[in-house]
C-alpha positions as CSV (number, residue, x, y, z in Angstrom):
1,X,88.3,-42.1,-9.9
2,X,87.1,-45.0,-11.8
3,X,84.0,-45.8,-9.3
4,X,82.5,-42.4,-9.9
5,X,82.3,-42.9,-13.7
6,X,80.1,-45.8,-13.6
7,X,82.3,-48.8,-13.1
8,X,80.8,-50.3,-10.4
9,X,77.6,-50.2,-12.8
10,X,78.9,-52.2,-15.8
11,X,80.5,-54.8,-13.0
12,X,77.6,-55.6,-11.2
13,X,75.9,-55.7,-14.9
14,X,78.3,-57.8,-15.8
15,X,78.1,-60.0,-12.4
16,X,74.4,-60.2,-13.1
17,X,74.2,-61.5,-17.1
18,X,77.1,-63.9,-16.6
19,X,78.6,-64.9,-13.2
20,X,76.6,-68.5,-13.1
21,X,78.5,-69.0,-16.3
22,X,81.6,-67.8,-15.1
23,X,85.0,-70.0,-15.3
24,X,86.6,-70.4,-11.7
25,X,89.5,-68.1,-13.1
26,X,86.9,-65.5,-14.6
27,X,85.1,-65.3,-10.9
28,X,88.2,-65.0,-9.0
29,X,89.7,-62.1,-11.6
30,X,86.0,-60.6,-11.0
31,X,86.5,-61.3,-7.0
32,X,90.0,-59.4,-7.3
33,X,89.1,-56.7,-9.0
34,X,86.4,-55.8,-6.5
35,X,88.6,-56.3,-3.6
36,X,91.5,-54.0,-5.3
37,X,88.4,-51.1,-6.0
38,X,87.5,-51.3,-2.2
39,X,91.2,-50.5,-1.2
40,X,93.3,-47.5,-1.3
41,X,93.6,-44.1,0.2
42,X,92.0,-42.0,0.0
43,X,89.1,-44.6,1.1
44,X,86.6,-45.4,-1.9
45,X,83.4,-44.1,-0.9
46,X,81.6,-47.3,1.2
47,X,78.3,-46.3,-0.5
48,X,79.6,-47.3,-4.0
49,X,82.0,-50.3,-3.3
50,X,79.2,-51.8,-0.6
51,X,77.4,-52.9,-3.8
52,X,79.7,-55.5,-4.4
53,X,78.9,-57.3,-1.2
54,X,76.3,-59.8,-3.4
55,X,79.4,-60.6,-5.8
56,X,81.4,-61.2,-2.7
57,X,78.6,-63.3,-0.7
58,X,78.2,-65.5,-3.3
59,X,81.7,-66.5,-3.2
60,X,82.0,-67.3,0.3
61,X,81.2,-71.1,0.3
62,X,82.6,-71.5,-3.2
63,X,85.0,-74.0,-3.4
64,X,88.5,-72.9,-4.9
65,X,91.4,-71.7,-2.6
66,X,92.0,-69.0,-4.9
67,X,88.6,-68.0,-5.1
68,X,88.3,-67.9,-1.3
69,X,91.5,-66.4,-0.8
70,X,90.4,-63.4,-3.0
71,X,86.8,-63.4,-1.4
72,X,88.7,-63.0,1.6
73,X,90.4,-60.8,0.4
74,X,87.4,-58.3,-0.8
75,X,85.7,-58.9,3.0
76,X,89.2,-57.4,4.4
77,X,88.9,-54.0,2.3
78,X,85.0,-54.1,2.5
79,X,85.0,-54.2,6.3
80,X,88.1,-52.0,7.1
81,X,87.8,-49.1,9.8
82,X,88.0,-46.0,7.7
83,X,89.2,-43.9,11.2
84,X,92.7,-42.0,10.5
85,X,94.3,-41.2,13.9
């Protein structure tokens, strides 16, 4: 519900302005909060919660366990097969 009113918007606003500026803590609470928006059932629409793949490919190579654990994480839920058997 909150991904159709705009959230993804003011994240990857947010993302944008201040991410190089970003704390290790801020970037990994950024980094979990994407990866808990790309999870869930009913599945989040993959059109809206694709656009945090730049947030999350950033992060890869960065160099904090907790920060890769959460990038991780995100690339779990972002990549996830969809198909209900």
């Amino acid at each position: 519900m909150v991904l159709n009113h705009g959230a993804v918007d003011n994240i990857l606003e947010l993302y944008q302005a201040r991410y190089s500026k970003f704390t290790p803590d801020q970037r990994s609470d950024l980094l979990w909060l994407c990866s808990n928006l790309s999870r869930g059932k009913p599945y989040p629409d993959y059109n809206i919660v694709s656009r945090f793949l730049p947030i999350v490919q950033e992060s890869v190579n960065y160099d904090d366990p907790v920060i890769q654990e959460n990038t991780m994480w995100a690339c779990c839920y972002l990549t996830e097969e969809k198909n209900e058997f």
